[in-house]
ROFIVO-635671 format. One record per atom (N, C-alpha, C): residue number from 1; residue in three letters; chain; atom name; x, z, y. Coordinates in Angstrom, 1 decimal, decimal comma, padded with zeros to 4 digits. Layout:
BEGIN
{baba NUM; ALA; A; CA; {X; Z; Y}}
...
//
This chain:
BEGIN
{baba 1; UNK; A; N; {-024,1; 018,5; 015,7}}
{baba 1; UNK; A; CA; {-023,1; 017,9; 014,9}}
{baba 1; UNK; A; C; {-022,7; 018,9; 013,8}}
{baba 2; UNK; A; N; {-022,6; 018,3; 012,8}}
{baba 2; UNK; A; CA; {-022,1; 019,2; 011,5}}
{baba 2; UNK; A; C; {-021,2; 019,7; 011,9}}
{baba 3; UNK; A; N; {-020,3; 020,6; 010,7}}
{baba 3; UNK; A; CA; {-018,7; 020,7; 010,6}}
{baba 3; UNK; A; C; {-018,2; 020,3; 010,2}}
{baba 4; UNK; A; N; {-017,0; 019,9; 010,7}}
{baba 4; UNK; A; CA; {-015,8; 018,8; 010,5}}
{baba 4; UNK; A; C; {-015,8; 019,0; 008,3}}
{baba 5; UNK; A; N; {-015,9; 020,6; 008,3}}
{baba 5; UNK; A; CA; {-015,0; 020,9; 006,9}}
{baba 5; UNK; A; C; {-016,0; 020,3; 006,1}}
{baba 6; UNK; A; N; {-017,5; 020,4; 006,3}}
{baba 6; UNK; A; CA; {-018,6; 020,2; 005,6}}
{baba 6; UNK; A; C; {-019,2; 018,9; 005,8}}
{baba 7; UNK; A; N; {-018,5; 017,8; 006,7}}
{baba 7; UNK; A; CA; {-018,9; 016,6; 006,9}}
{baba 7; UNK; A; C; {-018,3; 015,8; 005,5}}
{baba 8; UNK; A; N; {-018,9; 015,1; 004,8}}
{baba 8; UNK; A; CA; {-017,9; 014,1; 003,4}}
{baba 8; UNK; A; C; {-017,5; 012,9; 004,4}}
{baba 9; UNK; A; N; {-017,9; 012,4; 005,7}}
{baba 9; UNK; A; CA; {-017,0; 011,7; 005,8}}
{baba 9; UNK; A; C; {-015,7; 011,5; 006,2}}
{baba 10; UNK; A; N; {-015,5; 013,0; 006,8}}
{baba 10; UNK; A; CA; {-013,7; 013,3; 006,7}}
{baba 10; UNK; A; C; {-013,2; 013,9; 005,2}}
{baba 11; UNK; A; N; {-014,2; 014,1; 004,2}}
{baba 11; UNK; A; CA; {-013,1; 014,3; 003,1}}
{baba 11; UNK; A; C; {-013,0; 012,5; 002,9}}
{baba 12; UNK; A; N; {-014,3; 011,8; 002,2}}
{baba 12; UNK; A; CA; {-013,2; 010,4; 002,2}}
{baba 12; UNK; A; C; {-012,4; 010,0; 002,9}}
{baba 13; UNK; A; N; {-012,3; 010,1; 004,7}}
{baba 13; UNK; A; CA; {-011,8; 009,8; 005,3}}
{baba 13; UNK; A; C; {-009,9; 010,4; 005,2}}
{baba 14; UNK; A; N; {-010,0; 011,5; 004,1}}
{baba 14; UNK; A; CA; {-008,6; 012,0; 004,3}}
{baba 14; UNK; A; C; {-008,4; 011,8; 002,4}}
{baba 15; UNK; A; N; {-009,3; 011,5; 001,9}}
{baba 15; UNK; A; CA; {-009,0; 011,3; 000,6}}
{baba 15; UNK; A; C; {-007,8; 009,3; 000,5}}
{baba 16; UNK; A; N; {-009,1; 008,6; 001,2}}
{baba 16; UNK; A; CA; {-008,2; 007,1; 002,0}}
{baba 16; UNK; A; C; {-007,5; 007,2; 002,6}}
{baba 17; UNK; A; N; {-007,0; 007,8; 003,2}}
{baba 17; UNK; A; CA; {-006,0; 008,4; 004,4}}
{baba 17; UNK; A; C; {-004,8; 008,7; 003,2}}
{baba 18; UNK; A; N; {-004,6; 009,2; 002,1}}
{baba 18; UNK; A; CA; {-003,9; 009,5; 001,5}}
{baba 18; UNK; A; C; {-003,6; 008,7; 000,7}}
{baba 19; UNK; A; N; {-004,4; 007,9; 000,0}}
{baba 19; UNK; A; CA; {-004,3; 006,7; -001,0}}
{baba 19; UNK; A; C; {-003,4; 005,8; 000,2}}
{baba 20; UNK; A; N; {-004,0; 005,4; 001,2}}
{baba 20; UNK; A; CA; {-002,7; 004,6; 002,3}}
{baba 20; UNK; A; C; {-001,3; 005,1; 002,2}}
{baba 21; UNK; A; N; {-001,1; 006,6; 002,3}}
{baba 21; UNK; A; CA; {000,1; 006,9; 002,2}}
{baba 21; UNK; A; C; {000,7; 006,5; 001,0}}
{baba 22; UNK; A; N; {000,2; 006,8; 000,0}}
{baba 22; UNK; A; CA; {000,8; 006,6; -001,2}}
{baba 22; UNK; A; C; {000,9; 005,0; -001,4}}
{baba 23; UNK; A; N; {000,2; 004,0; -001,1}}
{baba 23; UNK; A; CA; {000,6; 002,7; -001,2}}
{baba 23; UNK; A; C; {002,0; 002,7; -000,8}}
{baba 24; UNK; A; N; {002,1; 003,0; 000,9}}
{baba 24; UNK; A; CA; {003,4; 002,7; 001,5}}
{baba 24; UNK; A; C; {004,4; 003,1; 001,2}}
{baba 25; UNK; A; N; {004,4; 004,5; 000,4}}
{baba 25; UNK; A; CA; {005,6; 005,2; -000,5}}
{baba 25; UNK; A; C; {005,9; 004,0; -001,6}}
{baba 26; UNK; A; N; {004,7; 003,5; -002,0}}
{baba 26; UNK; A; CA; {005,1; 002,5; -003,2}}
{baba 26; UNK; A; C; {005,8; 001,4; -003,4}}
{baba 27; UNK; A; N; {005,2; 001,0; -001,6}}
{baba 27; UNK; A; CA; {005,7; 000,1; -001,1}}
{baba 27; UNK; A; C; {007,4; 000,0; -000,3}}
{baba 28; UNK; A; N; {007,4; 001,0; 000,0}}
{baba 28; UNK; A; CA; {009,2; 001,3; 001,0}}
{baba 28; UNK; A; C; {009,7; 001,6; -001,1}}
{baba 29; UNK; A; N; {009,4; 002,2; -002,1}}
{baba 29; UNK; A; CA; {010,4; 002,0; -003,0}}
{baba 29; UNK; A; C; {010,5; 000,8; -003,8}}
{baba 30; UNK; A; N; {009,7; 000,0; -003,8}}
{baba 30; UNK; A; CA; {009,2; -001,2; -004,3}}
{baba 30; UNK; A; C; {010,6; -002,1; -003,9}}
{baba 31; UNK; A; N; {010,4; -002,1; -002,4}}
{baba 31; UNK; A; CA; {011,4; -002,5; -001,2}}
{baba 31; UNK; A; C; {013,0; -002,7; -001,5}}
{baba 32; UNK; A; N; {013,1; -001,4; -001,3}}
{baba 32; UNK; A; CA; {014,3; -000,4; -001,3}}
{baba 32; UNK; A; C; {015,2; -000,8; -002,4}}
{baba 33; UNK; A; N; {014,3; -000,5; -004,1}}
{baba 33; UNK; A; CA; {015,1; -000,8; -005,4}}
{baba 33; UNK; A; C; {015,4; -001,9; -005,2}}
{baba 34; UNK; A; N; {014,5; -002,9; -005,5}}
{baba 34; UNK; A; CA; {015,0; -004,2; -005,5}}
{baba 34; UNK; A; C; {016,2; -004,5; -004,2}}
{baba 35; UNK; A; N; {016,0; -004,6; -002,9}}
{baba 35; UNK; A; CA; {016,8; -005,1; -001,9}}
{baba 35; UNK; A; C; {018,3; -004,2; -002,3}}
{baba 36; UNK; A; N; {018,4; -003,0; -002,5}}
{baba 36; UNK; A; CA; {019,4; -002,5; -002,8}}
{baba 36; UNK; A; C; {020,1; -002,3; -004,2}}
{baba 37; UNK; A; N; {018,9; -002,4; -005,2}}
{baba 37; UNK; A; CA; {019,6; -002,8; -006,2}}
{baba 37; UNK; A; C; {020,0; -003,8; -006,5}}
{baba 38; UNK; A; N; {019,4; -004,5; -006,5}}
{baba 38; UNK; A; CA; {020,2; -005,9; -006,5}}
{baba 38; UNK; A; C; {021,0; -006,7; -005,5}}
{baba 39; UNK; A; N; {020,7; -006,1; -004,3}}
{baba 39; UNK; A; CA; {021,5; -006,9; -003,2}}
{baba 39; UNK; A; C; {023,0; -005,6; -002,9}}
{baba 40; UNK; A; N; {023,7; -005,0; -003,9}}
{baba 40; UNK; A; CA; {024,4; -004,2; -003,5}}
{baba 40; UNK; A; C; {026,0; -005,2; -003,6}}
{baba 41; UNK; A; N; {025,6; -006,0; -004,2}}
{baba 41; UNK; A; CA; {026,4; -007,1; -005,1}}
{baba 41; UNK; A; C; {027,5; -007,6; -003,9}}
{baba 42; UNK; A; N; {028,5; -008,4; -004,0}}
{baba 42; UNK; A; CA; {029,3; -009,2; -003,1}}
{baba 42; UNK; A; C; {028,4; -010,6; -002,7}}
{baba 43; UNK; A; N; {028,3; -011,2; -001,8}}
{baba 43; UNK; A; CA; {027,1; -012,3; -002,1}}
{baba 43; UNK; A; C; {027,7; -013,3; -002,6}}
{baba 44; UNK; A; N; {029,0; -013,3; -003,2}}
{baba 44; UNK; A; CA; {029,0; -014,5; -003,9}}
{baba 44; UNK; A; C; {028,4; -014,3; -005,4}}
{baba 45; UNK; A; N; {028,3; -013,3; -005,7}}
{baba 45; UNK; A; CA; {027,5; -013,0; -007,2}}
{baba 45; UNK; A; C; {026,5; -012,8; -007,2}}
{baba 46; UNK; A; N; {025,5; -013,1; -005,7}}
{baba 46; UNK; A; CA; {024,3; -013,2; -006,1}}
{baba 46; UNK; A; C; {023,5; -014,3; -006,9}}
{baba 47; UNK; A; N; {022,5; -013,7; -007,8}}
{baba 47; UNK; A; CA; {021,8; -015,1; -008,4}}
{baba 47; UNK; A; C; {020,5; -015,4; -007,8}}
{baba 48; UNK; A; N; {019,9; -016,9; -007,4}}
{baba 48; UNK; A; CA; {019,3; -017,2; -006,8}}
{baba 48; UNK; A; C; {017,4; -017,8; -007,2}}
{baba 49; UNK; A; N; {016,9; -017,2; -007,1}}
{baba 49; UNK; A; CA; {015,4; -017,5; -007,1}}
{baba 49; UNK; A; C; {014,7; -018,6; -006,2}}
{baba 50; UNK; A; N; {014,6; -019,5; -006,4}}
{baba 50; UNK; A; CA; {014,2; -020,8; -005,6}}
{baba 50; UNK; A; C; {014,6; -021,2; -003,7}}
{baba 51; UNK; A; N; {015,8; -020,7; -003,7}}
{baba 51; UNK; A; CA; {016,7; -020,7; -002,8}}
{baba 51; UNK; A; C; {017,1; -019,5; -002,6}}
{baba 52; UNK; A; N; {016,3; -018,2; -002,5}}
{baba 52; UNK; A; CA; {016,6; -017,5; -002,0}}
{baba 52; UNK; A; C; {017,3; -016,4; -002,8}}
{baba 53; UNK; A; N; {018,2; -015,2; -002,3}}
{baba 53; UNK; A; CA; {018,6; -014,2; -003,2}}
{baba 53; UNK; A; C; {017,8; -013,6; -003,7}}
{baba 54; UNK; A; N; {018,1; -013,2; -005,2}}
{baba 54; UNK; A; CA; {017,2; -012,5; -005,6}}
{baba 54; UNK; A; C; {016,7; -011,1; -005,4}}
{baba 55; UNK; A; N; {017,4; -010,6; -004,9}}
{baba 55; UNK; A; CA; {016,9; -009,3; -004,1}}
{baba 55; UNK; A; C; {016,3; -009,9; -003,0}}
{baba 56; UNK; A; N; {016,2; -010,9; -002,3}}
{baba 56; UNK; A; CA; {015,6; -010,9; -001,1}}
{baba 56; UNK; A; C; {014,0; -011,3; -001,7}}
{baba 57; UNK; A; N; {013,9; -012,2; -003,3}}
{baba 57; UNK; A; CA; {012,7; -012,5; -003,1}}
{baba 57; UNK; A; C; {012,3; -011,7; -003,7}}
{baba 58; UNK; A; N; {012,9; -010,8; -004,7}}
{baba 58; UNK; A; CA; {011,8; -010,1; -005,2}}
{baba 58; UNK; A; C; {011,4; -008,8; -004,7}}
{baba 59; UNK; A; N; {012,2; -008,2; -003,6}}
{baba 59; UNK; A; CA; {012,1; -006,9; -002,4}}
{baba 59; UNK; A; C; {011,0; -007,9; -001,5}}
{baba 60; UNK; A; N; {011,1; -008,8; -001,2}}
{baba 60; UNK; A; CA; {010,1; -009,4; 000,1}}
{baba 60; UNK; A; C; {008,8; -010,2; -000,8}}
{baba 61; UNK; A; N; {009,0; -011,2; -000,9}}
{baba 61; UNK; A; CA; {008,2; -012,2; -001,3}}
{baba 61; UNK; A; C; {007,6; -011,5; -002,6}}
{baba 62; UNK; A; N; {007,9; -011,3; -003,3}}
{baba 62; UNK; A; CA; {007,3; -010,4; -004,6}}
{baba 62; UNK; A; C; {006,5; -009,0; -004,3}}
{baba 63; UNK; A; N; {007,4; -008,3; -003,7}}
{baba 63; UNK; A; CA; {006,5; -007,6; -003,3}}
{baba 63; UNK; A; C; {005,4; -007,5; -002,4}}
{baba 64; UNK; A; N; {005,8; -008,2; -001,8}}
{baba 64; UNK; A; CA; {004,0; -008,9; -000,8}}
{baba 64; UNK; A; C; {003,1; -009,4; -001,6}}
{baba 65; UNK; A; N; {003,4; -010,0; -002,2}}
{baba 65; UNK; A; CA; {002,2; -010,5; -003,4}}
{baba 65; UNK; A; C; {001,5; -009,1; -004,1}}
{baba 66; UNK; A; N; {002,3; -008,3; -004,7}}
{baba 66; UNK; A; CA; {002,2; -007,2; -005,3}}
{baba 66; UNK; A; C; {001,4; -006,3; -004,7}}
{baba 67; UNK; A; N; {002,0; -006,1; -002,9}}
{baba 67; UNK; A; CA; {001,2; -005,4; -002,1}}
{baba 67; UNK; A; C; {000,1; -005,8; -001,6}}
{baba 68; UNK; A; N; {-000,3; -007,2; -001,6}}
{baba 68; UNK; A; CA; {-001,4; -007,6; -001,3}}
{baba 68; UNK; A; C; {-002,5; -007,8; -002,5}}
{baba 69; UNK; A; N; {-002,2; -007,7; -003,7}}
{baba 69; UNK; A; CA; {-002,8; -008,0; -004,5}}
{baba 69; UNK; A; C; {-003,8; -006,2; -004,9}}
{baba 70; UNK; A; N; {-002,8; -005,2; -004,9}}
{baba 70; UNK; A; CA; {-002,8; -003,3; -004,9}}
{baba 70; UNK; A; C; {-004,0; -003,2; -003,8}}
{baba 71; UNK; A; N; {-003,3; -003,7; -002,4}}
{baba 71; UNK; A; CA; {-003,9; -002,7; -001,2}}
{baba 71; UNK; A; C; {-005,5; -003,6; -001,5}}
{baba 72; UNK; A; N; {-005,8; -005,2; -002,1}}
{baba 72; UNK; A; CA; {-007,2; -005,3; -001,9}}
{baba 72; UNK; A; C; {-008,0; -004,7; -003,1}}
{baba 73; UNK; A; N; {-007,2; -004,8; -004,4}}
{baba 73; UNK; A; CA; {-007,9; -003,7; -005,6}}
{baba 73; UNK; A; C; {-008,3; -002,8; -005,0}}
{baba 74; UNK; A; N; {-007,2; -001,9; -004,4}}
{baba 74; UNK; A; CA; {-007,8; -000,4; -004,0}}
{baba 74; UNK; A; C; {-008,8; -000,3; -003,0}}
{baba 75; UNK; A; N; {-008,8; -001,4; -001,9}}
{baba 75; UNK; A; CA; {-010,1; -001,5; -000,9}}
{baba 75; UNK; A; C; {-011,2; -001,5; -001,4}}
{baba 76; UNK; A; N; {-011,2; -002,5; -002,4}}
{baba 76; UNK; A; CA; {-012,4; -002,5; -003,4}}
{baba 76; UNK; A; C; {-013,1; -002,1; -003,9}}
{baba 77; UNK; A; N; {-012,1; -001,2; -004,5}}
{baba 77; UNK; A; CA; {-012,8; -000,4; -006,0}}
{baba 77; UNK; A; C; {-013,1; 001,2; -005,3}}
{baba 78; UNK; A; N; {-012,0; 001,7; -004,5}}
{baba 78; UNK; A; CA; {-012,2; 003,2; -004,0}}
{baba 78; UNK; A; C; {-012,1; 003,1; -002,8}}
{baba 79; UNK; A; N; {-012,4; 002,4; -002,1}}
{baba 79; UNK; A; CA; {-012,8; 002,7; -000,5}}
{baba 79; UNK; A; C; {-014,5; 002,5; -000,3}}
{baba 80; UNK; A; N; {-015,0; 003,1; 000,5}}
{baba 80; UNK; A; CA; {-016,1; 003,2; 000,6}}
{baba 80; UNK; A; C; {-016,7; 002,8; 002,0}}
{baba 81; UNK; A; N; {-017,7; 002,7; 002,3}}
{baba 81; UNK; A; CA; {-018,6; 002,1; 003,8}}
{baba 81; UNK; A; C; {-018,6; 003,6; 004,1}}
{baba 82; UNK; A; N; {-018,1; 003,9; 005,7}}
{baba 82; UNK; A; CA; {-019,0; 004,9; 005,7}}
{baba 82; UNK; A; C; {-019,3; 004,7; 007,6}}
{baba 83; UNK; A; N; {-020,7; 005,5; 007,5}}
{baba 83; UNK; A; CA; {-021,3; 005,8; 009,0}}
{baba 83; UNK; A; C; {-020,5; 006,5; 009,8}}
{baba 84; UNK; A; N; {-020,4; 005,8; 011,1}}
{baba 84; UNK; A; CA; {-020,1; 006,2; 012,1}}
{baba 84; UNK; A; C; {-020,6; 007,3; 013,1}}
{baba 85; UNK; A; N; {-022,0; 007,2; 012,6}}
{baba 85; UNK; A; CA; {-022,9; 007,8; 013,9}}
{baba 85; UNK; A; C; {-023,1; 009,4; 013,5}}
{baba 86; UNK; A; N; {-023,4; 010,2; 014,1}}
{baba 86; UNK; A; CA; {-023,5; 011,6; 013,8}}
{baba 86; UNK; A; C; {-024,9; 011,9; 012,7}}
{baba 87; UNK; A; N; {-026,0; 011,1; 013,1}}
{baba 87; UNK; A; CA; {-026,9; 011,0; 011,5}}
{baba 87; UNK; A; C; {-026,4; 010,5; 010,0}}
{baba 88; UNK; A; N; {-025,6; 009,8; 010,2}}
{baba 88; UNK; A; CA; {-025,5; 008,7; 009,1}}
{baba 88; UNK; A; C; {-025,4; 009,6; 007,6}}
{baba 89; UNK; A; N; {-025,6; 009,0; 006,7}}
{baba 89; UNK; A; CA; {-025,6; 009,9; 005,5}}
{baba 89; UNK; A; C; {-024,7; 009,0; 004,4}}
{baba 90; UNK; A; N; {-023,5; 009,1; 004,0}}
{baba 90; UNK; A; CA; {-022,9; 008,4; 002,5}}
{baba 90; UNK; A; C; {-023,4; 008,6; 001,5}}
{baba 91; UNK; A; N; {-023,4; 007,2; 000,9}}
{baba 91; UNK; A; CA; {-023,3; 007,1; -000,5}}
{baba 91; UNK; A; C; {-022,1; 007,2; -001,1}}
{baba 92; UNK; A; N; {-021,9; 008,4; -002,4}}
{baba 92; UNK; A; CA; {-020,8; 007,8; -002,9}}
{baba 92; UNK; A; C; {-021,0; 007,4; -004,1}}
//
C-alpha cells in the first residue's frame, strides 16, 4: 500500500472534504443573516412572502434552493470518481 501523504486519493479526498466545509460555513451564514436579520423585528412588523415570514422563507426555503442548487454545481464540476481499491489509479 502506498503512503497515505503520496496517495492523490486523500489529497482530493481532503481537498472535497474542505469544499464541504466551506459550503456549510456558507450555509449556517446564509441561515443566520436572513433568520436574524430580518426576524429580529417584533412579529407584528413582520412582512410576509406567500404566507410565510420573511426571514423564515428566505433563511429556510430560499436558501434550500440556493443550497441545493451550489452543493450539485460543485458535485459536478469539482468532485471527482475515485477508486476505492488499493490498485486503483485517478484521473484528474
Amino acid at each position: 500500500m502506498k503512503n497515505k501523504k503520496g496517495d492523490s486519493r486523500f489529497q482530493i479526498a481532503h481537498r472535497e472534504a474542505l469544499i464541504g466545509v466551506g459550503l456549510v460555513i456558507f450555509n449556517f451564514i446564509w441561515w443566520f443573516g436572513f433568520a436574524y436579520g430580518l426576524g429580529h423585528k417584533d412579529p407584528s412588523q413582520y412582512t410576509y412572502v406567500l404566507g410565510l415570514p420573511a426571514w423564515f422563507f428566505y433563511s429556510c426555503v430560499v436558501g434550500l434552493i440556493v443550497m441545493v442548487v451550489l452543493v450539485t454545481f460543485i458535485v459536478k464540476r469539482y468532485f471527482v470518481e475515485v477508486p476505492l481499491d488499493d490498485e486503483g489509479k485517478v484521473d484528474e
